[in-house]
C-alpha positions, 0 to 999 in steps of 0.5 A: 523500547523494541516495537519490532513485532507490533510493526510486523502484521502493518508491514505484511499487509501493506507488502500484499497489497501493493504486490496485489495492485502490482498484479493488476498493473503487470495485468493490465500492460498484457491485455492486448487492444486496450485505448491507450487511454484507457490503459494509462488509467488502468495502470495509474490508479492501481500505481496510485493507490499503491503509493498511499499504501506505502505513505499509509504504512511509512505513518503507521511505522512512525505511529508504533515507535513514537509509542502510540499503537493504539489508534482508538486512544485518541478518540 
C-alpha cells in the first residue's frame, strides 16, 4: 500500500522547522559579544530541539507505513 501522501504534511513540517532552529542557530553564531558560554547554549538547544524533530519525524514515517495513521485510535 503506497502511504506516500499521508507522509508529505509530517515531512514538510518537520523540514520548517529544523530549517527554522537552523535559522536561530546561523543567528546566534553572527552576534557579536556574546560569553562563549552563553553562545555554546544558544546554539546547542536550537541543535537539540532539531534533532528530536527529526527522531520525531523518522517515528511518524514509521507509524504511516506500518499502517497506523491515526494516533488517536490508541486512546
Amino acid at each position: 500500500m503506497n502511504h506516500g501522501k499521508k507522509m508529505i504534511a509530517p515531512i514538510v513540517i518537520s523540514l520548517s522547522i529544523v530549517l527554522y532552529y537552523v535559522f536561530i542557530i546561523v543567528l546566534f553564531l553572527c552576534v557579536p559579544g556574546i560569553p562563549f558560554i552563553a553562545r555554546a547554549f544558544m546554539i546547542l538547544i536550537p541543535f537539540l530541539l532539531a534533532a528530536v524533530m527529526i527522531g520525531v519525524l523518522i517515528s511518524r514515517i514509521k507509524e504511516i507505513q506500518g499502517g497506523e495513521e491515526d494516533d488517536l485510535s490508541k486512546y
